[in-house]
Every structure is written in structure tokens, then in C-alpha cells.
C-alpha positions as CSV (number, residue, x, y, z in Angstrom):
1,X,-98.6,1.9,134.4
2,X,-97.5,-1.6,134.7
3,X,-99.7,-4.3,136.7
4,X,-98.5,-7.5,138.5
5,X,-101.2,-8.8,140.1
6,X,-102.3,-6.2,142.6
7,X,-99.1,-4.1,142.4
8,X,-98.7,-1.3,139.8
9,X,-95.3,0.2,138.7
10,X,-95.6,4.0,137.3
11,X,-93.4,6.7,136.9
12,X,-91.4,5.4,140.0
13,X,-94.4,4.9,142.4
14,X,-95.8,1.6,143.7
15,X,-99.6,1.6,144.5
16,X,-101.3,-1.8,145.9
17,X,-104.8,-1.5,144.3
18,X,-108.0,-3.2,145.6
19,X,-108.5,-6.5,144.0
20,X,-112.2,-6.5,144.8
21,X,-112.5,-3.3,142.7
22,X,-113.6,-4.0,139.0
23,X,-110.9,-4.9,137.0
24,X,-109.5,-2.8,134.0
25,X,-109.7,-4.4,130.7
26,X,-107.0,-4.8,128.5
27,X,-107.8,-2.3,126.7
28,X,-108.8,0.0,129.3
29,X,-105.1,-0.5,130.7
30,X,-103.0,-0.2,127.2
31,X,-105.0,3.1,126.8
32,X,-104.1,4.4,130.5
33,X,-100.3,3.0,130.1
34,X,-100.1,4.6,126.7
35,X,-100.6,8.1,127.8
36,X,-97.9,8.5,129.7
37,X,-94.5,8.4,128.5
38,X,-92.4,6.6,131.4
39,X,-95.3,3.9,131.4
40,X,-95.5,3.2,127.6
41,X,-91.4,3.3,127.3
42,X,-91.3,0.5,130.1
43,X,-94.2,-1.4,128.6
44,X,-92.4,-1.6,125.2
45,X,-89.0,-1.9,126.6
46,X,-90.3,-4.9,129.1
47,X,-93.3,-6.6,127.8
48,X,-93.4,-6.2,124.0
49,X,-89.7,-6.1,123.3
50,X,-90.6,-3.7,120.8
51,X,-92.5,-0.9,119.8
52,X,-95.2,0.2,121.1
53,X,-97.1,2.1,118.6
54,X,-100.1,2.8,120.9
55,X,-98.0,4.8,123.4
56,X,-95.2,6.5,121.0
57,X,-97.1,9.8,121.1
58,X,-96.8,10.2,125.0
59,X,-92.6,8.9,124.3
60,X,-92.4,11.6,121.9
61,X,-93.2,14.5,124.3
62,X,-89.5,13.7,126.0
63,X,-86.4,13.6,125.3
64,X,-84.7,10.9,127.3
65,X,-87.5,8.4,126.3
66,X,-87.3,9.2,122.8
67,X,-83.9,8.6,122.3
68,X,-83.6,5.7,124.8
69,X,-86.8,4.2,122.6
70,X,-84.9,5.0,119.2
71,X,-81.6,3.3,120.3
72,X,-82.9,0.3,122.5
73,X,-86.6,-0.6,121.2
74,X,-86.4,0.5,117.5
75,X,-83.2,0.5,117.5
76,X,-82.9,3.2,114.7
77,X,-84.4,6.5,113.9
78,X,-87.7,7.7,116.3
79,X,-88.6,10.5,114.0
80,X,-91.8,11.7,116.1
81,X,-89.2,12.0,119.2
82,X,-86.7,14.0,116.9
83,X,-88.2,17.5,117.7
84,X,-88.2,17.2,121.5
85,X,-84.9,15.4,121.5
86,X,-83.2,18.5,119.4
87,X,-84.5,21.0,122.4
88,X,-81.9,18.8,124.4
89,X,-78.2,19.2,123.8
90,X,-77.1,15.8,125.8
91,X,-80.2,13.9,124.1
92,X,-79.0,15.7,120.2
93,X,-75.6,14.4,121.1
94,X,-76.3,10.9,122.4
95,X,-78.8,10.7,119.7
96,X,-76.5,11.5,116.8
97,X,-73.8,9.5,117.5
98,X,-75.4,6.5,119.0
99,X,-78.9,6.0,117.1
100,X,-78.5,7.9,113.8
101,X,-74.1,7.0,114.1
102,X,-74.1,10.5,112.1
103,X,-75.2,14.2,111.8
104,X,-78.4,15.2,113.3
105,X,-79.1,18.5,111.7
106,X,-82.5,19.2,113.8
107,X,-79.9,19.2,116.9
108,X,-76.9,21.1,116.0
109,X,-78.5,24.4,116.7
110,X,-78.7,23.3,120.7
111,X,-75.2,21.2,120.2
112,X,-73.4,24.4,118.9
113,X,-74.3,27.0,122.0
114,X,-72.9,24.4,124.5
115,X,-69.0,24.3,124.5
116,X,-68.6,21.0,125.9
117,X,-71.9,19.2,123.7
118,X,-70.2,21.7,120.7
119,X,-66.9,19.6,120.7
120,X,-68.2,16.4,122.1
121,X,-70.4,16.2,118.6
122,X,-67.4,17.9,116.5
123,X,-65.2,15.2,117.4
124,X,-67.3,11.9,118.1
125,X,-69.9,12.5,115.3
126,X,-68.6,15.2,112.4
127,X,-65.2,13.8,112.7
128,X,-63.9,17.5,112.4
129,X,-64.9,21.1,113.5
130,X,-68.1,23.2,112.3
131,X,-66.0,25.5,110.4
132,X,-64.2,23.1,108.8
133,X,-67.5,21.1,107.7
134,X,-68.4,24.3,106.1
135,X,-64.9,25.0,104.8
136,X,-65.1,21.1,103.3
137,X,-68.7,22.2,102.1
138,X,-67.4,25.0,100.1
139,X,-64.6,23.6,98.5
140,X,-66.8,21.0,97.1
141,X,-69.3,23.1,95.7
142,X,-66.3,24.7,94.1
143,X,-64.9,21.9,92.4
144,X,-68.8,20.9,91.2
145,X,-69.2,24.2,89.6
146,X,-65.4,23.7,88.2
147,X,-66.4,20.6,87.1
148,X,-69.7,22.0,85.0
């Protein structure tokens, strides 16, 4: 929820509330905005410019907010987001290549069963195919045991 004056913004409605009712605390309204994940990503994204540690719980319980927070708010890893954003093969994608800029294990198990996610994240963030990461994997375990 996000309040101007007597207008509040949340998850895409508008309501005009009642100025003569009691007014919300601060508190009262960081607690109501940080329970939902829509309200708590615009808050940070908007107001604080930054995290918004109250709310990050709610964020965490989707996928496009997570990632969205991680790459434009924290601008890095949102490892409480990671779990839900792996259940999402666009979001483990995006993710990888554009917060993380590398592999995100907890996400290839949804990249890998679709085609088009499968190559998009063999090419723009592996640099190479799954079989040849494991081919590369091998053949360096090889030479370490060589090497011992």
C-alpha cells in the first residue's frame, strides 16, 4: 500500500479513503505495506531507494519481485527470493545472467526441462552447453588427480 494524501496505490488498485477516519500510524502503515509483496517492492523501489528489510519476506514469496528487487534495489544477490525464483525458469534465467552475471545452480533444474530457457542459459550465461560443462568438469578433475 502506498498513500498520497487520501489516495492509496496497491497491487494495481486505487482506493480514496476517508480522511475523517483515524489515521494509520507510521508504523501501522510499514507493517500493512510490508506484508504484501507488490506493496513492499514499490515502497523500496520508490520511497527508500533501497531495501526494505521490513517487507523482504512478503518479496520473497515471488519470483518476479525477487529478482526485480535483487537486480534494481540491491542490486546483487536476494538470497531469501532464491528459492521461489528457481521454481521459475524465465525468473532462474534473468536472474543468472543479469543479477548473479553467472551460474545459478538452485535454477538449472527448471532452466534445463525448457528448450528455449535450456539454451537461452547455455549460451548467455555458461558460455557453452550442459554436456560440455560436465565434459570440461571431468577433464579437470582428471588432470587434478594426474597432477597428485
Amino acid at each position: 500500500m502506498i498513500i498520497f494524501g487520501n489516495v492509496v496505490y496497491c497491487n494495481g488498485e486505487v482506493e480514496r479513503h476517508n480522511m475523517s477516519k483515524k489515521v494509520k500510524s507510521e508504523e501501522e502503515r510499514l507493517k500493512e505495506i510490508s506484508e504484501d509483496a507488490f506493496c513492499s517492492w514499490s515502497w523500496a523501489s520508490k520511497y527508500l531507494k533501497g531495501r526494505f528489510e521490513m517487507g523482504e519476506e512478503a518479496i520473497s514469496k515471488s519470483a518476479e519481485y525477487s529478482y526485480s528487487y535483487a537486480r534494481d534495489i540491491i542490486k546483487g544477490r536476494f538470497e531469501l527470493g532464491e528459492e521461489v525464483i528457481s521454481k521459475d525458469a524465465d525468473f532462474a534465467f534473468l536472474y543468472a545472467r543479469d543479477v548473479l552475471k553467472g551460474r545459478f545452480e538452485l535454477g538449472e533444474r527448471v532452466n534445463g526441462k525448457d528448450a528455449y530457457f535450456k539454451r537461452r542459459y547455455e549460451e548467455d550465461v555458461l558460455g557453452c552447453s550442459f554436456e560440455e560443462l560436465v565434459v570440461r568438469r571431468v577433464v579437470r578433475n582428471s588432470i587434478m588427480e594426474l597432477e597428485l
